[in-house]
N, C-alpha and C positions, 0 to 999 in steps of 0.2 A: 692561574689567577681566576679564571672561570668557573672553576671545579668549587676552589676555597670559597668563592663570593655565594654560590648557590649551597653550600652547606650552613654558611654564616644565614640566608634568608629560611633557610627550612629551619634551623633551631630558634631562629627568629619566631618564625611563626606560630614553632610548638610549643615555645615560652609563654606567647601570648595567649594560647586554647588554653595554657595551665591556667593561667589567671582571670581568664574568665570563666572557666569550670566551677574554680573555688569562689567567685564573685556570686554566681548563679546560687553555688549550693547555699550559702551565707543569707542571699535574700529568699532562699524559700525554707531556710528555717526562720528567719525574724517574720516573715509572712505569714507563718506558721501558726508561730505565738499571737505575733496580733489580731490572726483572727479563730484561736484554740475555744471561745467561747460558742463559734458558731454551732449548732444542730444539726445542720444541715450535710447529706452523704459527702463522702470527700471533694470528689472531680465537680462540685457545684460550689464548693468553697472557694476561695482566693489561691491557697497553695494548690489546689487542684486543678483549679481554671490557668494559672501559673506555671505549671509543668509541662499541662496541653502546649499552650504557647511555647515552652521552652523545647517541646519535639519539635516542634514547627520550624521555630528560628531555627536548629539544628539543621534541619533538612534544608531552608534555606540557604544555610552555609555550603552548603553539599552542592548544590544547585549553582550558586552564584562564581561560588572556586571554580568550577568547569568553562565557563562562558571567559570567553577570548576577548583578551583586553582589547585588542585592536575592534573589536565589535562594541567595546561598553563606550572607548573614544570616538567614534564613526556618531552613535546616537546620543552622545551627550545632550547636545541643542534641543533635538527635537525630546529626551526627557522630561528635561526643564520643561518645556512648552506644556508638557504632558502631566506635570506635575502643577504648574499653573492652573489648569479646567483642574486638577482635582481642588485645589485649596475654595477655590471658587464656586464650586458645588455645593459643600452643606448651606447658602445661602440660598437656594431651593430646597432646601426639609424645613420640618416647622424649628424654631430654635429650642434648646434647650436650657432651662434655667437663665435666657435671655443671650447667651451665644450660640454663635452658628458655625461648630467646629469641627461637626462629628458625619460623617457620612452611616445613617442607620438601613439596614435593610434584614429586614426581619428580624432576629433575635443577635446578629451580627452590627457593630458600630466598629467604624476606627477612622483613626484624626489624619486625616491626609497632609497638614500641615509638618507632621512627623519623617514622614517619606519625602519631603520637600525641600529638608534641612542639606539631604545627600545629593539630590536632584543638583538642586545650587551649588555646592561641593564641582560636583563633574563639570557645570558650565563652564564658572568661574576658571577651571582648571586647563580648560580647553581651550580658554580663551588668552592664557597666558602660555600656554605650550604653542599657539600656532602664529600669537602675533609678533612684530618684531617691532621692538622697541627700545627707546633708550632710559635707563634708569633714572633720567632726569626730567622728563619729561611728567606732565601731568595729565593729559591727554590719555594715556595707557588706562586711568585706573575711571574713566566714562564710564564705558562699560559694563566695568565688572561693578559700577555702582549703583548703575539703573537694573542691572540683572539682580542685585541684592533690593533696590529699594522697593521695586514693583511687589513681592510677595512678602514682603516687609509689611508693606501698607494694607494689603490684604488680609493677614491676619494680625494685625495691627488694630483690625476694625471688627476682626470676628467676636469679641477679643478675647488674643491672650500675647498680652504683652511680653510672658515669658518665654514662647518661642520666637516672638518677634526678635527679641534680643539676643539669641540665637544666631537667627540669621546677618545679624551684621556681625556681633564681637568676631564669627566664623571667617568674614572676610580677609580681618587681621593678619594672623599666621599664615595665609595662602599667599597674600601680599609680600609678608617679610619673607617667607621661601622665596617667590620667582624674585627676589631682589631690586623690588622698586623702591626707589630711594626715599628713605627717612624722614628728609621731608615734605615731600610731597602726600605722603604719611601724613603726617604732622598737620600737615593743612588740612586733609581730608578729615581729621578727629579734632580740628579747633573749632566747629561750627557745634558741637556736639559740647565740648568744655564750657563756651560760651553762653551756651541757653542753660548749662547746668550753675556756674558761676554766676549768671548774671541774678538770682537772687540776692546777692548783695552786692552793694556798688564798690566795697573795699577791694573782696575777690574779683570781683569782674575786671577792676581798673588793673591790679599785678595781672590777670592773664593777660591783658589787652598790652601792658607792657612788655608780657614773656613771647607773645606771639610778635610785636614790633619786632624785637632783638633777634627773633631767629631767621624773621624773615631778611634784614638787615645784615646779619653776619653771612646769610650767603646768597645776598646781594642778586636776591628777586630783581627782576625788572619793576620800573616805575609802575606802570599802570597795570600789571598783575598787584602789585604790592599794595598800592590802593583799594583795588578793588577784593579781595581777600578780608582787609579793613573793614571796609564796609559791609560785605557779607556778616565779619561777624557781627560788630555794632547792630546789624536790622536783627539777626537772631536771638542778639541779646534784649532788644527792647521787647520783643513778641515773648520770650519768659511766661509773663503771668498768663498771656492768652494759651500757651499750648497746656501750663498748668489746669488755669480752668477749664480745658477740653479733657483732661483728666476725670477717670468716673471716681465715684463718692469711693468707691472702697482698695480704689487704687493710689487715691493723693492719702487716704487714712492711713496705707500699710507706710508710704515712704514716711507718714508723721512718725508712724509707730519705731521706725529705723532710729530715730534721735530720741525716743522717750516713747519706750514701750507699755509704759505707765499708763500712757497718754488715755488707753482705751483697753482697758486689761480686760473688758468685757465682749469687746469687738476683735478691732484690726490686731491687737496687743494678745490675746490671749490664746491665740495658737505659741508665738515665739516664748511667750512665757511658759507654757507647759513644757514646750519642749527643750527648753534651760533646766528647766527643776529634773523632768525625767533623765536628760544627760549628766546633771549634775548631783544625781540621788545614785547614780551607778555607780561610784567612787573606783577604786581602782581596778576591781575585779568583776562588778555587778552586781546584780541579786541574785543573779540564774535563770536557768528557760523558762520561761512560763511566768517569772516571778514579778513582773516589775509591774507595779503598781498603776501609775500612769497609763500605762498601757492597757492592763486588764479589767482598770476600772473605767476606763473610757476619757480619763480627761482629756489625754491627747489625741488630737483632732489626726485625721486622715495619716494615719498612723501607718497602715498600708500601701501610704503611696508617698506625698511630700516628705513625711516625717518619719521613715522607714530609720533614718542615721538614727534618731532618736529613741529609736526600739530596742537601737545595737547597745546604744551609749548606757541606758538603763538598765538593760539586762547582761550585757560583756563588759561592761565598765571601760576604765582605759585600756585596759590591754585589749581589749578585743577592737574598739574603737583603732586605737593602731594599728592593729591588724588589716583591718579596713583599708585605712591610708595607704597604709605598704602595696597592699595590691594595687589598691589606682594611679599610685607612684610608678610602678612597674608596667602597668599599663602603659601610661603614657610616654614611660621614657623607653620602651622595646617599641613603639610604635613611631615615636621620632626615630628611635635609631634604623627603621624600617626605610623610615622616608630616607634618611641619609644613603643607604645603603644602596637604593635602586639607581638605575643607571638613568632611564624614562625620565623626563622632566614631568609629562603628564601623569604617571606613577606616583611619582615622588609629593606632588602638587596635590593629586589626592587625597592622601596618605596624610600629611600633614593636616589638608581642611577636614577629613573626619576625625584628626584625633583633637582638633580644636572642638569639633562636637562634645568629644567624651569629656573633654580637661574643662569648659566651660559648664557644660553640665555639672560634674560632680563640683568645682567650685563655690560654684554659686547657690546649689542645692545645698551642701553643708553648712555653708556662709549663712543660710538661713535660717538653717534651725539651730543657730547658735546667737543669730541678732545683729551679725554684720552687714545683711543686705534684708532689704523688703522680703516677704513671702511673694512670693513669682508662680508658685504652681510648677517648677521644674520637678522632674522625678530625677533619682539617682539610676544611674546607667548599671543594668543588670541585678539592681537590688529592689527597687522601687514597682510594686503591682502593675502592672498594667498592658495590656497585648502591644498596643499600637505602637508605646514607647520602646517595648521589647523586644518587638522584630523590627524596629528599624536600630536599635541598638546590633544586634545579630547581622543585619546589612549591612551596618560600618564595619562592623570583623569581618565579614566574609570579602566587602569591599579589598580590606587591608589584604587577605589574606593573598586575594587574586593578584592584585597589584603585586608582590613579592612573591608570585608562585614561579615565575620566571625570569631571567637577565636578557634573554632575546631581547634586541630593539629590531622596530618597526616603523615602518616607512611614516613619518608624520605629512 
């Protein structure tokens, strides 16, 4: 049984180096092309600076596989903690373009909010492997939701809303593993429904009914029940207030979500380019080099948010599926990772980094097609950029460590 279980995680794990190998090579040719016009010697270009980083991550993998789980659970806490003073710090450098996100020193920058996503990952994970608890209780998920809210709010205010979001959707899937019950779930994501619904009073009254009925079928106590009520009623009235706390080009992109029309010259005119360039690639592309969009500039940050849209342009559908396939396999060899492990803290983590990768690419594609706002997410192992890339490369090496062994240890 032990023999078979440790064969099942080694081909596990060499399934998953294959498809991030072919993930990697994929976005340093579309990196390639979108930036083929540049002058400038190789290793100073994007695919150049990109490769650098991709030894790096490598060697990070090399490095992090070695280090003894029972040492990365011991320091989980004091991580987090560690990862906190970092998120916290570029608000002593001067800001950049009016956020404060980047930690610069000398010709070197990178976003410690990135490294922060994994940080929160091991808490959260630590803190369900060691506490005991009953599934029904609500009390359990304290915690893990001031450990989520504190660097939430943090870089909530740096801002970038799109890691911010990160950090919570992450919470999710670590929850539904250690099996805390549904609805208690439930309650925790109806204050969130509530400020999103309460722009109209139709929506708002059917949730306020949906959220009665389920509290009522399983027959909450009174004055929990109440008071759950009221929480969300007060969330719901404050709606407009956290709207207008919203900055001017954050309430434009959600306009731009229902009618990207709306400002085809602003918020609207990234999603629009990048519809035309995916949908100008028809079923096979135009070919390397070829896509218009791309090499004439319209499409905006082509390089990094809209990298899908390079693929979509120039691989057309088939390659565009190709794409999928890989991140499909991605994340379902990475659940089955988590499944596999014996560790409930293994298992715990395993599952919150691959909620990383699955929200990431999600929502990343989701936007350069017009179903969510532009966020500023990158695509995991395609998408330019150092800081998102080796902390991409720490989630695998994470996973890898986590399944490098079935030994359990003393919790």
């Amino acid at each position: 049984m032990y023999r078979d279980n440790s064969k099942i995680i080694n081909k596990l794990t060499t399934k998953i180096f294959i498809v991030v190998f072919l993930l990697c090579g994929i976005g340093l040719v579309a990196i390639y092309s979108a930036s083929s016009n540049s002058e400038v010697p190789f290793f100073q270009r994007a695919v150049g600076r990109q490769i650098i980083w991709m030894v790096l991550g490598l060697l990070i993998v090399f490095i992090m596989y070695v280090i003894k789980k029972e040492f990365i659970f011991n320091v989980s806490y004091w991580l987090y903690g560690a990862g906190l003073i970092l998120v916290i710090l570029p608000y002593l450098f001067p800001s950049s373009g009016g956020a404060h996100r980047w930690l610069t020193m000398g010709g070197f920058s990178y976003q410690p909010s990135e490294i922060m996503k994994i940080l929160l990952v091991l808490a959260i994970a630590k803190y369900f492997t060691t506490t005991e608890f009953s599934h029904s209780e609500f009390k359990v998920l304290v915690i893990p939701l001031i450990l989520t809210i504190i660097p939430t709010l943090i870089v909530l205010n740096q801002p970038d809303l799109g890691t911010a979001m990160i950090y919570v959707l992450t919470l999710f899937p670590i929850m539904i593993w250690a099996k805390v019950d549904l609805v208690n779930i439930f309650i925790l994501v109806s204050p969130i429904i509530s400020i999103l619904t309460a722009f109209n009073f139709y929506t708002f009254f059917i949730w306020l009914i949906i959220i009665i009925g389920v509290l009522y079928l399983k027959k909450i106590k009174h004055w929990h029940f109440i008071l759950i009520i009221i929480i969300n009623l007060a969330l719901g009235t404050v709606s407009p207030y956290l709207w207008n706390n919203l900055r001017p080009y954050q309430q434009q992109r959600i306009i731009t979500l229902f009618d990207v029309k709306s400002d085809p010259q602003g918020a609207g005119y990234q999603v629009i380019q990048s519809q035309v360039a995916i949908g100008s690639g028809g079923a096979f592309g135009k070919g390397f080099c070829q896509g218009k969009q791309t090499h004439l500039k319209f499409l905006p940050e082509q390089k990094t948010d809209f990298i899908f849209s390079v693929i979509g342009e120039e691989w057309g559908f088939v390659g565009v599926s190709f794409v999928l396939l890989l991140y499909f396999l991605l994340i379902y060899l990475s659940i089955k990772a988590a499944y596999r492990v014996r560790e409930q803290f293994n298992s715990l983590v395993i599952i919150g980094l691959t909620g990383i990768l699955f929200f990431h690419t999600v929502i990343n594609i989701a936007m350069t097609v017009g179903l969510m706002p532009v966020t500023g997410l990158p695509l995991p192992f395609l998408s330019y950029g150092g800081s998102f890339l080796t902390s991409c490369f720490i989630i695998i090496a994470l996973i890898f460590n986590m399944n490098r062994e079935l030994e359990e240890f003393d919790l």
